[in-house]
C-alpha positions as a Markdown table, in Angstrom:
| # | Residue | x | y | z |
|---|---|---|---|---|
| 1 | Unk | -10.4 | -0.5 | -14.5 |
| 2 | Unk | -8.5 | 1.0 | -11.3 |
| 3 | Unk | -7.0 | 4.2 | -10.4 |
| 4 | Unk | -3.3 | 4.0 | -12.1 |
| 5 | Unk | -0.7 | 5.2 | -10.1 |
| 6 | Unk | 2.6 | 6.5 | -12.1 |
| 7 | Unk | 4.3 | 9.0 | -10.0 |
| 8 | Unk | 3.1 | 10.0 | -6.6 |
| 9 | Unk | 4.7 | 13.1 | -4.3 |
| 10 | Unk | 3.3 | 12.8 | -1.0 |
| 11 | Unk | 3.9 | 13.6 | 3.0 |
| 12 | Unk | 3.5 | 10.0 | 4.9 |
| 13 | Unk | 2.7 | 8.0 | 8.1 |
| 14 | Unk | 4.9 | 6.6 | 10.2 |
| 15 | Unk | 4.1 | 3.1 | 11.6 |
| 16 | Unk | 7.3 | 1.5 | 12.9 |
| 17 | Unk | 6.0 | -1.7 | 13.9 |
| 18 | Unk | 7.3 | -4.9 | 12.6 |
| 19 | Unk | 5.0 | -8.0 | 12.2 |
| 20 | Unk | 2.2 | -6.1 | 11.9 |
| 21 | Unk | -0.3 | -9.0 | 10.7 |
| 22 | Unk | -3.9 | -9.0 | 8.4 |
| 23 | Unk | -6.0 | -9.2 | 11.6 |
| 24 | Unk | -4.5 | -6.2 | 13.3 |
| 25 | Unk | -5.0 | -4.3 | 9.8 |
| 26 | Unk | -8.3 | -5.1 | 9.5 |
| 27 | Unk | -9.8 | -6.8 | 12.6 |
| 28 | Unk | -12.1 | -10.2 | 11.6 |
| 29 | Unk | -15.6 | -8.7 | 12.8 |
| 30 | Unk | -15.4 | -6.7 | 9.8 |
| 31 | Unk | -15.2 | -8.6 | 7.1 |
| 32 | Unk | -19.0 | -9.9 | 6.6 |
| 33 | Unk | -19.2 | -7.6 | 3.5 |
| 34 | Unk | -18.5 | -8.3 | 0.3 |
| 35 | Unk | -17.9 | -4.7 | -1.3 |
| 36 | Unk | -14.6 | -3.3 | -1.3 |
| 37 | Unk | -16.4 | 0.4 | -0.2 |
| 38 | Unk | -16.2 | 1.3 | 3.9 |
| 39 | Unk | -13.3 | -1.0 | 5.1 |
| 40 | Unk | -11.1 | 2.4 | 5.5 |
| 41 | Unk | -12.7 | 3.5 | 8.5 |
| 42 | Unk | -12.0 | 0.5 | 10.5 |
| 43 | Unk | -8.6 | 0.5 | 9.2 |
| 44 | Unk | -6.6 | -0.5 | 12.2 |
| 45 | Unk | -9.5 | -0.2 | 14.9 |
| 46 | Unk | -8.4 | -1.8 | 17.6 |
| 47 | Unk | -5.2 | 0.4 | 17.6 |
| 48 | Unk | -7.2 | 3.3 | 16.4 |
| 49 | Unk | -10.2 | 3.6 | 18.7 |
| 50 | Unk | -10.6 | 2.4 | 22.7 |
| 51 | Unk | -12.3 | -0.5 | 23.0 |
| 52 | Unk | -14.8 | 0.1 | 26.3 |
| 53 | Unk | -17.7 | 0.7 | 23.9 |
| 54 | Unk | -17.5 | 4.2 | 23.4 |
| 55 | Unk | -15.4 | 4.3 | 20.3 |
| 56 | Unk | -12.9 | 7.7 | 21.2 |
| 57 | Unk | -10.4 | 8.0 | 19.4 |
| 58 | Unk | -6.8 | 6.7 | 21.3 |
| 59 | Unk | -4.8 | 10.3 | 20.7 |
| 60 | Unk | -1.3 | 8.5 | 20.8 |
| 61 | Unk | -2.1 | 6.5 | 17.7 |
| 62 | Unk | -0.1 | 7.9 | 14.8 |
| 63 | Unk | -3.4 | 7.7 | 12.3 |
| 64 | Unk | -5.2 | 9.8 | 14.4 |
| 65 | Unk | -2.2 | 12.5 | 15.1 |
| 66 | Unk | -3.1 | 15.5 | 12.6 |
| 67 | Unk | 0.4 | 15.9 | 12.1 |
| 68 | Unk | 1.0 | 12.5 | 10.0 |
| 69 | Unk | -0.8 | 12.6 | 6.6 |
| 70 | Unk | -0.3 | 11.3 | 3.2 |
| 71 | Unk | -0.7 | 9.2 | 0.9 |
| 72 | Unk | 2.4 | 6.6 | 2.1 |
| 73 | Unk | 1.9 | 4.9 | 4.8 |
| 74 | Unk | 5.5 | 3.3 | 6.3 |
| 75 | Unk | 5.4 | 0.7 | 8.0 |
| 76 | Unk | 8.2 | -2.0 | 10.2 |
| 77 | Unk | 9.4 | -5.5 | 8.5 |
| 78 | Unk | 7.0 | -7.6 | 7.9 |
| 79 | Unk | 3.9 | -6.1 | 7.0 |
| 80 | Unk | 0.7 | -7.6 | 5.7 |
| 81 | Unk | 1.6 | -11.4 | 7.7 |
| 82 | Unk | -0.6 | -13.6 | 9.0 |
| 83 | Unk | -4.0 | -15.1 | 7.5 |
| 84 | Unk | -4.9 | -14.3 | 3.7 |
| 85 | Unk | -7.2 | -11.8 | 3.7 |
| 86 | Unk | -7.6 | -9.4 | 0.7 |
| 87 | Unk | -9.8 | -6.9 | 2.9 |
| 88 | Unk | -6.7 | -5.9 | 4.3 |
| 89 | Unk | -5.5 | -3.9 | 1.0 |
| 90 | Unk | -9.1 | -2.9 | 0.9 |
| 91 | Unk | -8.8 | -0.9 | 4.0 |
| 92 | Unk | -5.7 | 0.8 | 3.1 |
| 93 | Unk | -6.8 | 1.9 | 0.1 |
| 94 | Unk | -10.3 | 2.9 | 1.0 |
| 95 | Unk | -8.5 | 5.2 | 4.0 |
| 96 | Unk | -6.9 | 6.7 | 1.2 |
| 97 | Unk | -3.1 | 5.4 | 0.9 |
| 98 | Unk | -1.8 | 4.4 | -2.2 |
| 99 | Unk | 1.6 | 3.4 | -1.5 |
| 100 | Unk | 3.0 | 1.1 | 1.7 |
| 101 | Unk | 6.5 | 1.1 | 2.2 |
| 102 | Unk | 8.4 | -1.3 | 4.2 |
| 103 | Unk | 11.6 | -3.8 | 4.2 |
| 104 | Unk | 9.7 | -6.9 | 4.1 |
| 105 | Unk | 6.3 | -8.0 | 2.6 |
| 106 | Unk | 3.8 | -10.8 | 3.4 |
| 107 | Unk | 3.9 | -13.1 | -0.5 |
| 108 | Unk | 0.3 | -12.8 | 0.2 |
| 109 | Unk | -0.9 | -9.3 | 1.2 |
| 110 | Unk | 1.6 | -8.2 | -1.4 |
| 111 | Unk | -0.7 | -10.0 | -4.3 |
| 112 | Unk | -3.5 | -8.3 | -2.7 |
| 113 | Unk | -2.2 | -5.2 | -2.6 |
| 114 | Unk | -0.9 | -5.1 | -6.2 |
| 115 | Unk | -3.9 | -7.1 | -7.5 |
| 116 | Unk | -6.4 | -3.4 | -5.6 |
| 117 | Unk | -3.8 | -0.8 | -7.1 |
| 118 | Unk | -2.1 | -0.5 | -3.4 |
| 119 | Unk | 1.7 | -0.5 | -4.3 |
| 120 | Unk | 3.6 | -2.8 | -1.8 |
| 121 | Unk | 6.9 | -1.2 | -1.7 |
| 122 | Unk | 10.2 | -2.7 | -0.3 |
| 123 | Unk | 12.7 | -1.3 | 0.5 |
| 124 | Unk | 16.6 | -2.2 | 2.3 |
| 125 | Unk | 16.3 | -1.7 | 6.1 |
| 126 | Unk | 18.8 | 0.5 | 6.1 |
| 127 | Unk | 16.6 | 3.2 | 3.5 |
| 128 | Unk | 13.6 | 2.0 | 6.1 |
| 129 | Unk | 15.5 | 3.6 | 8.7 |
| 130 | Unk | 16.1 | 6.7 | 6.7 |
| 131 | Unk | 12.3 | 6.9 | 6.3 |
| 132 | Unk | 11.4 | 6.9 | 9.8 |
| 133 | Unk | 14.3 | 9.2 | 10.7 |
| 134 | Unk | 13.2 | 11.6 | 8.2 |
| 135 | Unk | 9.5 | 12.0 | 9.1 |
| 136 | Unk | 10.3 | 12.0 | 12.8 |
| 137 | Unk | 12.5 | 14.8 | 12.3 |
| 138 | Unk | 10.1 | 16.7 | 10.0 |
| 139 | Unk | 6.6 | 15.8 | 9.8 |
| 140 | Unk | 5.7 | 17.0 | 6.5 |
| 141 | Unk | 8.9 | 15.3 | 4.8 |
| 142 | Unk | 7.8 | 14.9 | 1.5 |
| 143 | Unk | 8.7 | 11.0 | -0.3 |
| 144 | Unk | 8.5 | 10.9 | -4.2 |
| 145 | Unk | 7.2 | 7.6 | -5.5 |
| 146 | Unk | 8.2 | 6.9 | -8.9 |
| 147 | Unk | 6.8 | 3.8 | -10.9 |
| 148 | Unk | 7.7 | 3.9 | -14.4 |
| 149 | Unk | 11.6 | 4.7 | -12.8 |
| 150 | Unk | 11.1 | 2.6 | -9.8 |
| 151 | Unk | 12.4 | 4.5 | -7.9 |
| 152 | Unk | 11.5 | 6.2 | -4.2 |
| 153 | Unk | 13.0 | 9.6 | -3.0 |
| 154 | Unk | 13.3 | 11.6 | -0.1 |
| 155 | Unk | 12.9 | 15.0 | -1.7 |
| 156 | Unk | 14.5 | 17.1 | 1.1 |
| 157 | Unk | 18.0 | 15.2 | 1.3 |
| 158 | Unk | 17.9 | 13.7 | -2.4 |
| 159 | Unk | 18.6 | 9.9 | -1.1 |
| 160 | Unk | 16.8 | 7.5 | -2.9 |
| 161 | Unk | 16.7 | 3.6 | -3.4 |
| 162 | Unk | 15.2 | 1.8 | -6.7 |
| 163 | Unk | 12.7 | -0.7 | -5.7 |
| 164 | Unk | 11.6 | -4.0 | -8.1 |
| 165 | Unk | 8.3 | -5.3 | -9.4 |
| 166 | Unk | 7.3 | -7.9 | -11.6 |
| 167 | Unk | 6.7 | -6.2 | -15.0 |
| 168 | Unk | 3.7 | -7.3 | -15.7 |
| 169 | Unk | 2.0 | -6.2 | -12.2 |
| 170 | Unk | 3.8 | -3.0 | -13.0 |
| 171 | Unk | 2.0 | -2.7 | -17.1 |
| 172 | Unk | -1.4 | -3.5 | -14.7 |
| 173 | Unk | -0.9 | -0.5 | -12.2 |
| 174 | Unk | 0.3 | 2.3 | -14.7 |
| 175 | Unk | -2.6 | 1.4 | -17.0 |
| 176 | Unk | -5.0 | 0.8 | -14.2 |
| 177 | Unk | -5.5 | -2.6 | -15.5 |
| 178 | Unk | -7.0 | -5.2 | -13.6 |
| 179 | Unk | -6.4 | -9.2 | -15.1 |
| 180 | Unk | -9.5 | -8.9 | -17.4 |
| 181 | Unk | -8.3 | -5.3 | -18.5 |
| 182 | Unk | -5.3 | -6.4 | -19.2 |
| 183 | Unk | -6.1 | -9.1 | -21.7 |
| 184 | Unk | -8.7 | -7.0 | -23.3 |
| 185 | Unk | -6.2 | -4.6 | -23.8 |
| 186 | Unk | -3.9 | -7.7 | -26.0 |
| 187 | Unk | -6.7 | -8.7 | -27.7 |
| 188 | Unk | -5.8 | -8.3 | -30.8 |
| 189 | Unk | -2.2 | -10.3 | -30.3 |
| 190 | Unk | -4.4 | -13.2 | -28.4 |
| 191 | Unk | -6.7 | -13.2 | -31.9 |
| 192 | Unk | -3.4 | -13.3 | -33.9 |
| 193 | Unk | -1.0 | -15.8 | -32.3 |
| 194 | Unk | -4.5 | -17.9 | -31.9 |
| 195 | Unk | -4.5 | -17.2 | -36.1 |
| 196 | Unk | -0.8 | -18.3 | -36.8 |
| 197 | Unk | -1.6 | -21.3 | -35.1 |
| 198 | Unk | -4.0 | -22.6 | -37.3 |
């Protein structure tokens, strides 16, 4: 079973790019192994660190600015595009987000994400813009994510918009239920429509 996620309160991390795609996420070198542990710190690394061999740091990269933090990361339209690689949820949620907010999702890194308990959230672009401009003017704005209402907050100004997700995705991630979980957990109604069909 996974880490459920219900209701999360959380500062957040600005990235407004759009088209941001699997490969910049998680560059390809890195996906030789097969565990789902250690992706985070390569998270973005060829925006993250320089790339002359001496792996600094690049200071105006908003990940590595101490004053973005969170557990939301925001991101431009378009997020999670390009080649199908579920690595790419890895590393988000092994740096430690467990929400990504944006106006537009990739069909596929948006299965990923849902499928590793990372909850691909989309919202109007209009409320995207009301993200940005809120973090930008105060760095620790605080965003309240709430599942079982679907609904996402700004807690300073009170705005909010109610997001959607499939139902069942949404039973999976507040139970912490991965596919197998989530049968075991019907078991007994699988044994008994199985019964009333004999």
């Amino acid at each position: 079973m996974g880490k459920s996620l219900e209701i999360i309160e959380s500062t957040a991390v600005p990235l407004p790019i759009e088209n941001i795609d699997t490969d910049q996420i998680i560059p390809a070198r890195f996906l030789k192994a097969t565990s789902r542990d250690g992706f985070g710190e390569n998270l973005f690394r060829d925006w993250r660190f320089e790339q002359d061999g001496t792996d600094k740091t690049k200071k105006n990269f908003v990940l590595n600015n101490p004053d973005y933090s969170g557990k939301i990361l925001v991101a431009g339209r378009n997020f999670g595009c390009g080649s199908s690689r579920e690595h790419a949820a890895w590393a988000i949620k092994d740096f430690g987000f467990d929400v990504v907010i944006s106006s537009f999702f990739a069909d596929i890194f948006k299965n990923n994400a849902l499928n590793n308990f990372l909850l691909p959230l989309q919202v109007s672009e209009s409320f995207l813009e009301t993200i940005f401009q809120a973090i930008e003017k105060d760095p620790q704005a605080t965003i309240r994510v709430d599942l079982p209402g679907q609904k996402v907050t700004l807690l300073a100004s009170g705005e909010s918009f109610s997001f959607e997700i499939g139902q069942y995705k949404k039973t999976c991630m507040l139970n912490g239920f991965d596919d197998i979980d989530y049968l075991l957990n019907i078991r007994k109604e699988i044994e008994l429509f199985e019964k009333n069909l004999l």
